[in-house]
C-alpha positions in Angstrom: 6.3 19.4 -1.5 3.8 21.8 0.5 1.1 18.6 0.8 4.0 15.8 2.1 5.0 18.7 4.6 1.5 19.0 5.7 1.0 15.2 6.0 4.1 14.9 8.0 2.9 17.6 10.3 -0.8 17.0 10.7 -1.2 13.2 10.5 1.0 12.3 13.0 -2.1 10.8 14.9 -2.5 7.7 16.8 -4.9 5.0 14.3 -8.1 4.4 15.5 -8.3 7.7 17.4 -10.9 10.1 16.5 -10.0 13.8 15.2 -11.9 16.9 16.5 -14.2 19.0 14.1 -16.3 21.7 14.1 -20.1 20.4 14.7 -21.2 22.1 11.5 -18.0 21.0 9.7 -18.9 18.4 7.2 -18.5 14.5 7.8 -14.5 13.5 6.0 -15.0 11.0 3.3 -14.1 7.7 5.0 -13.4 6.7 1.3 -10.3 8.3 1.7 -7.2 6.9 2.9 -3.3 8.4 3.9 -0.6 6.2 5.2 3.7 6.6 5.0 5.6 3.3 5.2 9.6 2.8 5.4 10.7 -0.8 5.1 14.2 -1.7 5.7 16.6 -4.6 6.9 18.3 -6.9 4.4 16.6 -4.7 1.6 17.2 -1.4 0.4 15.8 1.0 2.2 12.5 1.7 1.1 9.8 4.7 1.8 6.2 5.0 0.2 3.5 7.4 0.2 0.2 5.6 0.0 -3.2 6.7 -0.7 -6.0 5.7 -1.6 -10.1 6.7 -3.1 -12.0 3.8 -3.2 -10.5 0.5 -5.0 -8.3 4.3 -6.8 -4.5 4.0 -5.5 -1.5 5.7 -6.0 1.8 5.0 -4.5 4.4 7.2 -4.5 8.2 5.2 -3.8 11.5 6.0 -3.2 14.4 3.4 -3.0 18.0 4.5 -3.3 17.2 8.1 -3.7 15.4 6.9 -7.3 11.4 7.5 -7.3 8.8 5.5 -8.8 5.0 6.2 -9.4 2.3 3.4 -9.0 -1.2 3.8 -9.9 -4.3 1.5 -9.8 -7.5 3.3 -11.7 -10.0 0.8 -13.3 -8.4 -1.6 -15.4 -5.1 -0.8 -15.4 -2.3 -0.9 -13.2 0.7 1.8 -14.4 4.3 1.7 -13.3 5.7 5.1 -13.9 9.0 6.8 -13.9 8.4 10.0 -13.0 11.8 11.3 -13.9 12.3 10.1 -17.5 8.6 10.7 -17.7 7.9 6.9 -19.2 6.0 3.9 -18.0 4.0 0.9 -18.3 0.2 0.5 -18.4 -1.0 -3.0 -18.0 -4.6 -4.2 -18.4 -5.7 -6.0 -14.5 -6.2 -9.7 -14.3 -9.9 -10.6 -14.1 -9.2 -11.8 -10.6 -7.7 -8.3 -9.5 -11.3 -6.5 -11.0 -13.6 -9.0 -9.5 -11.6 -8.0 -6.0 -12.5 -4.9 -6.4 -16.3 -5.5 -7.3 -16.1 -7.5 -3.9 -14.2 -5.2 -1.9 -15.3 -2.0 -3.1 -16.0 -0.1 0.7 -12.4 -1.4 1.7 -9.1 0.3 1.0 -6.7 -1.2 -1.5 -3.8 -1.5 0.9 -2.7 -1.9 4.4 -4.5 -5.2 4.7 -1.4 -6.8 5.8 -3.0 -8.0 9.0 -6.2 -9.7 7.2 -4.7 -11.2 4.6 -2.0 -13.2 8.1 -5.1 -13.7 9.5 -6.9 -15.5 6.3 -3.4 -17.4 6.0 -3.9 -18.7 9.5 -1.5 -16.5 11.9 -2.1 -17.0 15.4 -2.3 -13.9 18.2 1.0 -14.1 20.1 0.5 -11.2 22.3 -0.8 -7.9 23.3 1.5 -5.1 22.8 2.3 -1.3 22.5 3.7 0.8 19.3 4.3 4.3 19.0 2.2 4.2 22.7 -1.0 2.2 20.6 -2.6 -0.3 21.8 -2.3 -3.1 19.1 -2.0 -7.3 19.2 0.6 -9.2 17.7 -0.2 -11.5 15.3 2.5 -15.0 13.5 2.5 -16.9 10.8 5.0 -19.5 10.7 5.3 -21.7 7.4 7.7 -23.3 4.8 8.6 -20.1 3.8 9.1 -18.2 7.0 7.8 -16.4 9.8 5.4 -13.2 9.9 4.5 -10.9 12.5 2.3 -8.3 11.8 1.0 -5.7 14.8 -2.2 -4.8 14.3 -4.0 -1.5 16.0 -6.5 -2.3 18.3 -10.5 -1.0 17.2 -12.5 -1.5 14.5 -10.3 -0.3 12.2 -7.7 -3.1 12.8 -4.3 -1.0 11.3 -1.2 -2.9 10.6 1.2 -0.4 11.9 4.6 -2.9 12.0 5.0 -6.1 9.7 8.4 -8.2 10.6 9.2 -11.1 8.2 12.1 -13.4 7.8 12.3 -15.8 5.0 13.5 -19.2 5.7 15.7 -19.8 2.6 17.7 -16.8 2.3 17.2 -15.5 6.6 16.6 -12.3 5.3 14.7 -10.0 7.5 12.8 -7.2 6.8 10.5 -5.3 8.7 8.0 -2.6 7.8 6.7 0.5 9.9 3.6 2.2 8.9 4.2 5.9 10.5 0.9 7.7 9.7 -2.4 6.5 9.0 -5.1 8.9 7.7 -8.7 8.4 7.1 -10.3 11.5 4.8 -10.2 15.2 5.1 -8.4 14.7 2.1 -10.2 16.1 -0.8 -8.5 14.2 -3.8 -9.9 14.5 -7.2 -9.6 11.3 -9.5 -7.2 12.9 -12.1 -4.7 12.1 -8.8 -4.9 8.2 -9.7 -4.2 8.8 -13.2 -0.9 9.6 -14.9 0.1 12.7 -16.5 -0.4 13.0 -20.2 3.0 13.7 -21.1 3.6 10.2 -19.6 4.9 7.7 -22.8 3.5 4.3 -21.8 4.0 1.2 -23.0 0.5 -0.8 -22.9 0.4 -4.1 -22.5 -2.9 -7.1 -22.1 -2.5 -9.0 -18.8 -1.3 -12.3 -20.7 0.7 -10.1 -22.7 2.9 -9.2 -19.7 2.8 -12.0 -18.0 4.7 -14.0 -20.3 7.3 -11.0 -20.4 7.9 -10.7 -17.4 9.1 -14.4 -17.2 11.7 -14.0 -19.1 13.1 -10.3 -18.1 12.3 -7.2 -16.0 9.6 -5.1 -18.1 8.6 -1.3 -17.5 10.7 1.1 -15.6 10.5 -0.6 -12.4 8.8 -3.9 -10.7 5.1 -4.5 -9.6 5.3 -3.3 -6.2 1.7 -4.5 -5.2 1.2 -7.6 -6.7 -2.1 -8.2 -5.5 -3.7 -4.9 -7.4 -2.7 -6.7 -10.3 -2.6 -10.4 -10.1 -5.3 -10.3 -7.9 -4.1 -12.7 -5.7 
C-alpha cells in the first residue's frame, strides 16, 4: 500500500493552502482530486479513499474490516467486491449523465456544502477545524438537522458534516482528513475495474425495480447521486 502511505504522509495539508513547486516544475492538473473521509456515530464505522479525474471516480471503502470498490466511468456506475473479485455494473440514469455534461470542470464528490446550501442551510457561525479557517453552515427540516463546515477560499471544502435524523436521533458525523488537488498523475484504467472482475450488468430501469424488492450486487450504492442523478 506504498501510494495510501504516501497520501497519508504528504497530503496532510491544510485545504485551500497552496503547495510550493519548483518554478520550472509543471502546473498539477487541477482535474485531479484526493480526499480520506471516516464517518462514524450510530453507524458502523466507515473510512473511504476518494478520488477523482474529471466527472471519473473511484472510491475505495472499508466498513467492518470488509472493503468495497466504487467506480463511476461514463455510463456506468460499478459496485465491486474486490475480494471475491465480483460486482455489479449498472448503466447511469439520464439525469446522472446530463450532471456530468453540466458539471464537467467540478469534482464528483465533496459537494456536501453546495448541495446544504442549494437546500437552503443557513451560516450559523465562523469557526476553526484542524486550525482552518472554515464557516459553519445548518439545515434544519422534517427530516433533521445538518451542519456541514465548509473551508474558507475559493475552493469552499467540506471538511466536517454532522447530521442527526429526526425519526430515528441517529447521529452521524463525517470528517474529511485530507484534501488533495493534482500532482497526481492517474491514468483512466484507475476508474475502471479489473478484467478478472465477473459483473453482473444491469440497464438503469432494470435495477431499479430490483433493488425495491432486495439488496442487489455485492454491496449498496454508496453515492447515490453518481447514479440517480439526483
Amino acid at each position: 500500500m506504498l501510494l495510501l502511505g504516501a497520501l497519508a504522509l504528504g497530503f496532510a495539508l491544510g485545504a485551500d493552502k497552496q503547495r510550493s513547486k519548483k518554478p520550472d516544475a509543471p502546473a498539477p492538473s487541477s482535474n485531479v482530486w484526493y480526499a480520506q473521509r471516516i464517518m462514524g456515530g450510530d453507524t458502523p464505522i466507515r473510512v473511504e479513499q476518494l478520488w477523482s479525474k474529471g466527472r471519473k471516480f473511484r472510491s475505495e471503502t472499508v466498513v467492518a474490516g470488509y472493503p468495497v470498490v466504487t467506480l463511476v466511468s461514463g455510463e456506468f456506475y460499478y459496485v465491486i467486491d474486490p475480494v471475491r473479485m465480483t460486482g455489479l455494473a449498472v448503466r447511469r440514469s439520464s439525469a446522472a449523465l446530463q450532471a456530468d455534461r453540466a458539471k464537467a470542470a467540478e469534482r464528483p464528490f465533496g459537494t456536501e456544502g453546495d448541495q446544504l446550501a442549494a437546500s437552503g442551510a443557513e451560516k450559523v457561525r465562523s469557526d476553526s477545524l484542524g486550525g482552518q479557517p472554515c464557516q459553519v453552515y445548518r439545515l434544519t427540516d422534517e427530516r433533521g438537522r445538518q451542519e456541514v463546515w465548509i473551508s474558507d477560499g475559493a475552493l469552499r471544502l467540506p471538511l466536517r458534516i454532522d447530521a442527526i435524523d429526526r425519526s430515528s436521533g441517529s447521529h452521524v458525523r463525517t470528517d474529511y482528513v485530507g484534501w488533495l488537488q493534482g500532482d497526481l498523475d492517474l491514468p483512466d484504467a484507475y476508474f475502471e475495474p479489473d478484467p478478472r472482475v465477473q459483473l453482473e450488468r444491469l440497464e438503469y430501469d432494470e435495477y431499479v425495480k430490483r433493488s425495491a424488492a432486495g439488496p442487489v450486487g455485492p454491496a449498496p450504492v454508496l453515492f447515490r447521486d453518481l447514479l440517480h442523478g439526483k
